[in-house]
C-alpha positions as CSV (number, residue, x, y, z in Angstrom):
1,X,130.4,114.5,102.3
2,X,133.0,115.0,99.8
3,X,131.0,117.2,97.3
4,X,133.2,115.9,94.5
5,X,131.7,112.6,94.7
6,X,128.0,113.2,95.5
7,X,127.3,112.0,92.0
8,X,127.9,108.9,93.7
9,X,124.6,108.7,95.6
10,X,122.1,108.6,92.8
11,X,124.0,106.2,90.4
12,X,123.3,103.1,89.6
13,X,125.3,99.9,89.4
14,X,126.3,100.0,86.4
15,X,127.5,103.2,86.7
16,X,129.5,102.6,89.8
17,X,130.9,99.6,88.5
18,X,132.3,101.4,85.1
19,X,133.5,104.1,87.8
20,X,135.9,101.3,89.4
21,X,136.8,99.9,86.0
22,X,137.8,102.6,84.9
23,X,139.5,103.7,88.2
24,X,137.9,107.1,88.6
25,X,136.5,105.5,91.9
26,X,136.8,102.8,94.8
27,X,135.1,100.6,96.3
28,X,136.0,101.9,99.3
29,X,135.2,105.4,97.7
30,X,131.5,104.9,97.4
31,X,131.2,103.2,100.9
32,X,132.4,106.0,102.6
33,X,130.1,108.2,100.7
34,X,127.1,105.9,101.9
35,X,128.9,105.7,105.6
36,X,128.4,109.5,105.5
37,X,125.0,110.1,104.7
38,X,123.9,107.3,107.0
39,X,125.6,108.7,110.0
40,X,124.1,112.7,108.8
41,X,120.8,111.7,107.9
42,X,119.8,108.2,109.3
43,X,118.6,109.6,112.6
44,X,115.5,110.9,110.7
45,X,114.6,108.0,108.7
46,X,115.6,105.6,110.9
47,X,116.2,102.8,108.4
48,X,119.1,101.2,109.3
49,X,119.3,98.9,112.2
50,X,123.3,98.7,112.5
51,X,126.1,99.0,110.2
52,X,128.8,96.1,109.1
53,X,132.0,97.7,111.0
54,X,134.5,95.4,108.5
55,X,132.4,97.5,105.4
56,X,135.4,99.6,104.9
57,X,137.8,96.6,105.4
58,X,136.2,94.6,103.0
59,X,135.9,97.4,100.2
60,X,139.7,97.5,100.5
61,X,140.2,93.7,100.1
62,X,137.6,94.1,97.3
63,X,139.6,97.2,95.1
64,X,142.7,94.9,95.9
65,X,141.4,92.0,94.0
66,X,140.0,94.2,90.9
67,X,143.4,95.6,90.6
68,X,145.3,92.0,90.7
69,X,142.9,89.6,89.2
70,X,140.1,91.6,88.0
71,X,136.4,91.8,88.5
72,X,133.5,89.2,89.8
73,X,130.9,91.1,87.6
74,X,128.6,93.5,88.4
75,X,128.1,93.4,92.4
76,X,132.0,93.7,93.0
77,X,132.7,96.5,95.8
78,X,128.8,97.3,95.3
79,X,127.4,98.4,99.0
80,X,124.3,96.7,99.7
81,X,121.7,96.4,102.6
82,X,120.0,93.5,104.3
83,X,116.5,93.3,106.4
84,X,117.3,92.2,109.4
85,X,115.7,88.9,109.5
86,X,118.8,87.8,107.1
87,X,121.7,85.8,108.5
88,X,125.2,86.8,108.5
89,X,128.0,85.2,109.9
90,X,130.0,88.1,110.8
91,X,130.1,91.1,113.3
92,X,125.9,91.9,112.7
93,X,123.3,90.6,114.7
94,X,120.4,89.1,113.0
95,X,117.1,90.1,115.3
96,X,113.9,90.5,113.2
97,X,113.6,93.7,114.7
98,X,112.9,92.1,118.0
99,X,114.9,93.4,121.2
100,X,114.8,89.7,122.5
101,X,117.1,88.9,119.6
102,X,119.5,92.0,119.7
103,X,122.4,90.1,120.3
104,X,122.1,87.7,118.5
105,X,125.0,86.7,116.0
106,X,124.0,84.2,113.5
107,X,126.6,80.7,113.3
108,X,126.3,81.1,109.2
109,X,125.4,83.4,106.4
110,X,121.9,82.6,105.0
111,X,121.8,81.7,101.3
112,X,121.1,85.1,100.0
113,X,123.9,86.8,102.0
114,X,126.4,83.8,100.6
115,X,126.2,84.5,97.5
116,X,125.9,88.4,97.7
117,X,129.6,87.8,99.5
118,X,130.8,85.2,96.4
119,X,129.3,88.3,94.0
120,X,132.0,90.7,95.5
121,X,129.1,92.9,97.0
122,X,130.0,94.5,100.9
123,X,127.4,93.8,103.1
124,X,127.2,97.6,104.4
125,X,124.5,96.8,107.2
126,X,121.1,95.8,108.6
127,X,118.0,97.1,108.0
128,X,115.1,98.4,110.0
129,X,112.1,96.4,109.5
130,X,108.4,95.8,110.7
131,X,109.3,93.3,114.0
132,X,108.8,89.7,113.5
133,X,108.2,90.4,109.5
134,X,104.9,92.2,110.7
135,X,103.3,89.0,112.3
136,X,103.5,89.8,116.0
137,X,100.7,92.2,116.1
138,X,97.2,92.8,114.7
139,X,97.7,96.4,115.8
140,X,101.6,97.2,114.9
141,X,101.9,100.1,112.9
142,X,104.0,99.2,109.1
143,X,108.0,100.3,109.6
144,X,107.7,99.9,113.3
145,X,110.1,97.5,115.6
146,X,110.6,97.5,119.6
147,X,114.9,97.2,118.2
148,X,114.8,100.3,115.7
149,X,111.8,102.4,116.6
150,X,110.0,103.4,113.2
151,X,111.4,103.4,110.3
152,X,110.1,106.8,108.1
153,X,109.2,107.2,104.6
154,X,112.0,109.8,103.1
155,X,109.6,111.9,100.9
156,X,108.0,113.1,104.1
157,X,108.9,111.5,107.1
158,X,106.4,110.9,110.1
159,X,103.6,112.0,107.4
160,X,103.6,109.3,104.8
161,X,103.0,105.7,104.5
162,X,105.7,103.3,104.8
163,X,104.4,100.1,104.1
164,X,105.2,96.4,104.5
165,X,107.6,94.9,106.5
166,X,110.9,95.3,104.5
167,X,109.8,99.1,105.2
168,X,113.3,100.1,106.2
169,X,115.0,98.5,103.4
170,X,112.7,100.5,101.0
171,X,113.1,104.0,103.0
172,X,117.2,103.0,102.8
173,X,117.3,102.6,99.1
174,X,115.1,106.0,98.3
175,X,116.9,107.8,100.6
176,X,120.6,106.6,99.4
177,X,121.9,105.2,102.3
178,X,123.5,102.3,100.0
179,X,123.3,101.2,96.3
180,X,120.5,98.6,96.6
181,X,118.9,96.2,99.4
182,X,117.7,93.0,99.8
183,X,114.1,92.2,101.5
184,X,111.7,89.6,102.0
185,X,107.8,89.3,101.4
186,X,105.4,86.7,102.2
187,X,102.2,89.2,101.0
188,X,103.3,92.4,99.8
189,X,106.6,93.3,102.2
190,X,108.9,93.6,99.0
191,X,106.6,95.4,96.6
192,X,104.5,97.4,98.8
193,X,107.2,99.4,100.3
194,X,108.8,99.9,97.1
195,X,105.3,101.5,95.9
196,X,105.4,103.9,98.5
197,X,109.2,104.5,98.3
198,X,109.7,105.5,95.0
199,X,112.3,102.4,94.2
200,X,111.5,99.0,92.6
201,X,110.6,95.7,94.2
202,X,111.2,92.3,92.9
203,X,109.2,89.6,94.6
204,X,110.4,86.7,93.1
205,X,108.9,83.1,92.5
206,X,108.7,81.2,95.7
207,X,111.5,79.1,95.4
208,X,113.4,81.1,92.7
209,X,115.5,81.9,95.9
210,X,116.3,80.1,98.9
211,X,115.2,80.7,102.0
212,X,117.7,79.5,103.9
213,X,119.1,81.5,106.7
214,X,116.5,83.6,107.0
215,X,113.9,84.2,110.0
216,X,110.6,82.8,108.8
217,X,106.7,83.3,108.8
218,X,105.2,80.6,105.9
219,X,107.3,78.1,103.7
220,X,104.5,78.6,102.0
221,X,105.0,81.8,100.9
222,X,108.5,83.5,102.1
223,X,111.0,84.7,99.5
224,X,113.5,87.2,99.5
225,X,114.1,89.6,97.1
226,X,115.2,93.2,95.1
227,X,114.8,96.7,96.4
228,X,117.0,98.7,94.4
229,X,116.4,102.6,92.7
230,X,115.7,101.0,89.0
231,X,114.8,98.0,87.2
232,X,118.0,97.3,85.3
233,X,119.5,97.3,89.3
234,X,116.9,95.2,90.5
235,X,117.8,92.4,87.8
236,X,121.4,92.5,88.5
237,X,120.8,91.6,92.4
238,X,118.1,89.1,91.0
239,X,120.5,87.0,89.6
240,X,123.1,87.1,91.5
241,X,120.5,85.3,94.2
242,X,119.5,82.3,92.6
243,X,120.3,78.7,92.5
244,X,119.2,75.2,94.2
245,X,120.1,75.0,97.7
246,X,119.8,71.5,99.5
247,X,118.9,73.1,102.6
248,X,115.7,74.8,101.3
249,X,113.4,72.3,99.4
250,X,111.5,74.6,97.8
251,X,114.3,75.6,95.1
252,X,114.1,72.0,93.3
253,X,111.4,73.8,91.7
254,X,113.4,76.4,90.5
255,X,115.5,73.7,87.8
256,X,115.6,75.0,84.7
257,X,113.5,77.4,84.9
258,X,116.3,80.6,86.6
259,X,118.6,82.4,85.2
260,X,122.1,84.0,86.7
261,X,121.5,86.8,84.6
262,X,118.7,88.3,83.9
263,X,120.1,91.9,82.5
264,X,119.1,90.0,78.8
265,X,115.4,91.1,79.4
266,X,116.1,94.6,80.3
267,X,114.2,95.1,76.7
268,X,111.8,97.9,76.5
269,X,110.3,97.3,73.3
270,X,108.9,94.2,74.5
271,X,106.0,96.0,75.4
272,X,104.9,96.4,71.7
273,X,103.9,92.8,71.7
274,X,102.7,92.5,75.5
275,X,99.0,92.2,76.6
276,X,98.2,93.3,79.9
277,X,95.1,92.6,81.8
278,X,93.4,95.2,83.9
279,X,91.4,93.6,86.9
280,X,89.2,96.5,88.0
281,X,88.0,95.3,91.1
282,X,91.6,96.3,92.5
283,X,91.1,99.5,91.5
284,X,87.4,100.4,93.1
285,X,89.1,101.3,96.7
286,X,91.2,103.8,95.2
287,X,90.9,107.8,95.9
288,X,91.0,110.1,92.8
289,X,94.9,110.8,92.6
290,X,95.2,107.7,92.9
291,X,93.5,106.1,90.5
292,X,94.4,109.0,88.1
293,X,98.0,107.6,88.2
294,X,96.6,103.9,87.3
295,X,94.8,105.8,84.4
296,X,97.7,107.3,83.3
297,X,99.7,104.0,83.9
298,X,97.2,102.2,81.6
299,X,97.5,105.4,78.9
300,X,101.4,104.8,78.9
301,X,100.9,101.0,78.4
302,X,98.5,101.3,75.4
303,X,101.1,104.7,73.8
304,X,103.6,102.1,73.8
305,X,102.0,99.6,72.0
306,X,100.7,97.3,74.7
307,X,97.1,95.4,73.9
308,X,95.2,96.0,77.4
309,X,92.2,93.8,78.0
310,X,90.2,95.9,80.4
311,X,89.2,94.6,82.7
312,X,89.6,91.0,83.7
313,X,87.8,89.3,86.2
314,X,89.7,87.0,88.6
315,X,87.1,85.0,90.4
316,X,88.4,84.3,93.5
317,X,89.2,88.3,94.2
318,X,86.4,88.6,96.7
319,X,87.5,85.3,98.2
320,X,87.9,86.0,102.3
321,X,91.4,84.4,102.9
322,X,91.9,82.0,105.9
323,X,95.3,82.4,108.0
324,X,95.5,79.3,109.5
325,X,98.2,77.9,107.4
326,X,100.4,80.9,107.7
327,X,99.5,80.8,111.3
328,X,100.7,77.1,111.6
329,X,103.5,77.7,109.3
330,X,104.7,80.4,111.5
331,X,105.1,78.7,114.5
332,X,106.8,75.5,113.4
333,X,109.5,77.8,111.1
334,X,110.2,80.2,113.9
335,X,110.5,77.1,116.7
336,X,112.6,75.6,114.6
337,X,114.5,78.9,113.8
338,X,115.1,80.0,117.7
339,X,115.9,76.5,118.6
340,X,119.3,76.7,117.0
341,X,120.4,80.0,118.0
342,X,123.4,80.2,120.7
343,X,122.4,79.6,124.4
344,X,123.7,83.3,125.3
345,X,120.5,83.8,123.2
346,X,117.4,84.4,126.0
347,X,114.7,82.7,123.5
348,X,114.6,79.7,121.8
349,X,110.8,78.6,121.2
350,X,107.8,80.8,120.5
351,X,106.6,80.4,124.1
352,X,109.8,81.7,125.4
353,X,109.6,84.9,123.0
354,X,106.0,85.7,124.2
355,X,107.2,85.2,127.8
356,X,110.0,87.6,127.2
357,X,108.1,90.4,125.4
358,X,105.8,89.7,128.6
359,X,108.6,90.4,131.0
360,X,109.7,93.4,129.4
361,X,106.7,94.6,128.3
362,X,107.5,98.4,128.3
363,X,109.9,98.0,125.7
364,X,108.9,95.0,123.7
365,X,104.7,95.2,123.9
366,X,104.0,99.0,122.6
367,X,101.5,97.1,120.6
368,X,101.2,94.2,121.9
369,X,101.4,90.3,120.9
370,X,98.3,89.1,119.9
371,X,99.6,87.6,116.8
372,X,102.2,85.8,118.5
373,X,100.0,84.6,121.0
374,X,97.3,83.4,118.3
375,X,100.0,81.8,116.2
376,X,101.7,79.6,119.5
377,X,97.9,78.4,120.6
378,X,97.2,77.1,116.7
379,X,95.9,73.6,117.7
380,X,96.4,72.2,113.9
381,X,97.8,69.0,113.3
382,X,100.3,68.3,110.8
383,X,98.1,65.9,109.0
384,X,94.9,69.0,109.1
385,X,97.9,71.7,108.3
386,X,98.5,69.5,104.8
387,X,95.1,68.6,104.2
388,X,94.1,72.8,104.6
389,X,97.3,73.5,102.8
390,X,96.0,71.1,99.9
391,X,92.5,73.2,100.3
392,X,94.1,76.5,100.8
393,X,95.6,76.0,96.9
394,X,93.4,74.4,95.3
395,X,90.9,76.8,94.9
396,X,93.5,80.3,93.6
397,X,95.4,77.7,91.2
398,X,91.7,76.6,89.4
399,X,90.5,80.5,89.3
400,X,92.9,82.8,90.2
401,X,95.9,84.8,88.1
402,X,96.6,81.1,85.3
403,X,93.1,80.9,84.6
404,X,92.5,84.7,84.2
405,X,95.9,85.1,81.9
406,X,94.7,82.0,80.1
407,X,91.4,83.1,79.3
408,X,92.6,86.5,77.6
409,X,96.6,85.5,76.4
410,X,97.7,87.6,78.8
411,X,101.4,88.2,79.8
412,X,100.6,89.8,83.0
413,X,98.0,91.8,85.3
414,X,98.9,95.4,86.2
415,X,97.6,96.6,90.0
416,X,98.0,99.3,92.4
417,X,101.0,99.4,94.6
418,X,99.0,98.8,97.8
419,X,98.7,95.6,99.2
420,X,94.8,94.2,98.4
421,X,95.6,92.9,94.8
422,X,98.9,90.9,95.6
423,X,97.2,88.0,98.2
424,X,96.5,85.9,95.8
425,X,99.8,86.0,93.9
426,X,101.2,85.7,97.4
427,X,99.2,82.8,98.2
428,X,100.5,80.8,94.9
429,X,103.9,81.8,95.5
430,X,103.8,83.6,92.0
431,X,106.3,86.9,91.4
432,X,105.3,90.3,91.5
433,X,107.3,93.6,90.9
434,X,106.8,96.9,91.7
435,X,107.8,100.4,89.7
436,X,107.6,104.0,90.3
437,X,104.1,105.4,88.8
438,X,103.3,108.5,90.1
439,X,103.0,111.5,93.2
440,X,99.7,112.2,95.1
441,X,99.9,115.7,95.3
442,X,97.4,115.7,98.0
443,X,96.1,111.9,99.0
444,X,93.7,111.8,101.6
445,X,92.9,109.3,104.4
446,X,92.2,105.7,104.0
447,X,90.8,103.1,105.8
448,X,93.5,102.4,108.2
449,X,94.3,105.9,109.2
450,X,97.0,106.1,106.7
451,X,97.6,109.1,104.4
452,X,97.6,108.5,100.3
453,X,100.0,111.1,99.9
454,X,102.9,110.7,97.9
455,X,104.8,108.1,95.8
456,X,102.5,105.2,94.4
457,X,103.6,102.4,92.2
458,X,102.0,99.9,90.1
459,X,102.6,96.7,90.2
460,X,103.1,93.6,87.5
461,X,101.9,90.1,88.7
462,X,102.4,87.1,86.6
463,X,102.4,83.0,86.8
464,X,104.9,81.0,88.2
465,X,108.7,82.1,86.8
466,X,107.3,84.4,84.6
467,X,110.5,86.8,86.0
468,X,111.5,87.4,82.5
469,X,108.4,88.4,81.1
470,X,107.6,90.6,84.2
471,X,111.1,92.7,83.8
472,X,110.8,93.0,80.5
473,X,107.1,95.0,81.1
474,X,108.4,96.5,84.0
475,X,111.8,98.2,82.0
476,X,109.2,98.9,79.6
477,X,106.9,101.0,82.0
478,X,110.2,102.6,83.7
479,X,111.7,104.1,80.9
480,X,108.8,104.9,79.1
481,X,107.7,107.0,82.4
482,X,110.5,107.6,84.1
483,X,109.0,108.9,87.2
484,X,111.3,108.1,90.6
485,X,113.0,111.6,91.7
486,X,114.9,111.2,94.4
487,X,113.5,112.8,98.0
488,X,114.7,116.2,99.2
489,X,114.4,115.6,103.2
490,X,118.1,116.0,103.8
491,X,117.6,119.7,102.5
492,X,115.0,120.1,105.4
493,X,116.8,117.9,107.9
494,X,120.0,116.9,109.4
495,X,121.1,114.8,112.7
């Protein structure tokens, strides 16, 4: 790499795009700089699934317009990433991770990748990811897919937790192999891999952003999202993602209630009249480090003024969540998905994927299909599927994160960055985001095998388009911790 523009790597949008302005750099500068370190250091962290081979091409169109009719804002000549179960109509393939999708080319660009292209962003590439978003197997391993192999966490790879299915977007963005990323999350694949990355995780409202385009597991609770290396970065993206689209229902609800820009509420001082709820039970499974960084989390919050009400009890936190509606959900989006892929395609139903994975088993099945298979046998009808749905809700919208934030004036509920407090916002489609809290010097080993060990985040959770409110807290947190360093594996490794 060009030691002269190293810099590049570690800035954030803002600071690439004043860069450009001012002319000290291209677009097509800071690509090649991301080009480079993917092609030295990818083969480590395995994060990225396949790179756009017009990048360069497009960076060039992109520092052509600036110079003859200005700027688009802030995304213009901006590299970003996308998980690989996002559509583009261009030269990448859109496979979910899954080997029986590896050539696929999608017919158009999904919502999200749309307007990323209208923001002047270059779409540098695909992203590793857990296969079918994490819902083929009861068994598969986070960061792993039968197309990429395993994506690794950068602050020690093959010995830390990745987490979550937008895993190789996460790894991508800590380890600088482009300026941001955008994931998806249906419970906890945006925000838990940006706890254990080091970066920050929007998960927005469920239908702040279409879904369109996008290979599904519940309409339910699917939204794409954020990953980027700060807050302030994180908003920026956010923006430039919403807006109704006719083809995904789900964003009526969004009317009124988004905004195109949401850098207004990068305000830190807004934490001097925030009140924060602590819900405890979240906290009981945690090991010593670990819960040392939520008390030093909740020390910050209260130093800056915050009025914490710990703890708060949520009443449905010990509920025991049924997955029949995701299950049903699942199969009905993904039939519907495959059956409008091309016909060089070799699947278009979920029978035909499980009979594919079957017939090339050795690549396909290291762990199996169980999911898969559970999800194609559901037996639900429509009319049962809306009746559970109706069920599913009722009971998390009468006694779960309103009622508790109504009860105490609450602005939010802060949580660990691992997975078990963020079903039941998942579940009501409600926003979450993640930021940088602290390094587990020594972790240990938890439940399921995996190692506490390193980065953790904490995590915001609020009601329904409470975005605002939620950045606001989370810029708060960031720059009054200011934790995120970035990982040193490239001084240990190289391809």
């Amino acid at each position: 790499m060009n030691s002269q523009l190293e810099w590049i790597v570690e800035k954030d949008i803002t600071g690439l795009q004043a860069a450009m302005e001012a002319g000290t750099l291209s677009s097509e500068d800071i690509v090649q700089v991301y080009l480079e370190r993917i092609h030295k250091y990818d083969c480590i962290i395995h994060s990225i699934l396949e790179l756009n081979p017009e990048a360069i091409e497009i960076a060039r169109a992109l520092d052509k317009e600036r110079k003859e009719t200005g700027s688009r804002g802030p995304l213009h000549g901006i590299p970003l990433l996308l998980k690989d179960n996002i559509d583009t109509q261009d030269n990448m393939h859109t496979s979910a991770g899954s080997i029986a999708l590896a050539e696929s080319y999608a017919k158009a660009d999904a919502f999200v990748a749309a307007k990323l292209r209208l923001a002047g962003a270059v779409l540098l590439g695909k992203t590793n990811m857990t296969e079918w978003s994490n819902f083929m197997s009861s068994t598969m391993p986070a960061g792993y897919s039968s197309r990429g192999g395993f994506a690794l966490n950068p602050y020690g790879p093959g010995e830390l937790f990745i987490s979550g299915s937008s895993s190789g977007s996460a790894a991508a963005v800590a380890a600088n192999f482009g300026a941001a990323a955008v994931g998806t999350e249906t419970a906890g694949s945006i925000v838990g891999p940006a706890a254990q990355n080091f970066v920050v995780g929007i998960k927005p409202t469920v239908g702040l952003i279409s879904r369109s385009g996008i290979i599904p597991i519940s309409s339910s609770q699917d939204t794409p999202g954020p990953i980027a290396k700060t807050v302030a970065d994180a908003a920026i993206i956010l923006g430039a993602l919403t807006g109704i689209d006719d083809s995904d229902s789900a964003t009526l609800a969004s009317q009124n209630l988004s905004f195109q820009d949401y850098t207004p509420f990068l305000k830190a001082d807004y934490l001097r009249q925030a009140r924060i709820g602590i819900p405890r039970y979240y906290y009981e499974h945690l090991d010593e480090e670990r819960l040392s960084i939520m008390e030093a989390a909740i020390t910050t919050l209260k130093k800056e003024g915050v009025t914490v009400i710990d703890p708060v009890h949520l009443h449905i936190e010990e509920h025991a969540w049924n997955n029949d509606v995701i299950t049903y959900e699942f199969k009905k989006g993904l039939d519907q998905y495959l059956s409008q892929l091309a016909d060089s395609v070799p699947v278009h139903s979920l029978e035909q994927l499980i009979a594919y994975n079957k017939k090339h088993e050795e690549r396909a099945l290291k762990y199996g299909q169980d999911t898969l298979i559970k999800s194609a046998a559901t037996t639900l009808t429509e009319q049962a599927y809306l009746q559970m749905k109706q069920d599913f809700m009722e009971l998390p919208l009468q006694q779960g994160i309103d009622a508790v934030l109504d009860k105490h004036g609450l602005d939010a509920l802060m949580l660990p960055g691992d997975v078990d407090g963020m079903y039941i916002a998942a579940r009501l489609g409600y926003p979450l985001i993640s930021v940088p809290a602290g390094y587990a010097l020594q972790g240990s080993i938890d439940a399921d095998g995996d190692s506490t060990k390193g980065p953790f985040g904490v995590v915001f959770s609020g009601r329904a388009f409470s975005e605002p409110i939620l950045i606001q807290i989370a810029y708060g947190f960031e720059q009054a911790t200011q934790h995120r360093f970035k990982p040193e594996f490239e001084k240990k490794l190289e391809c």
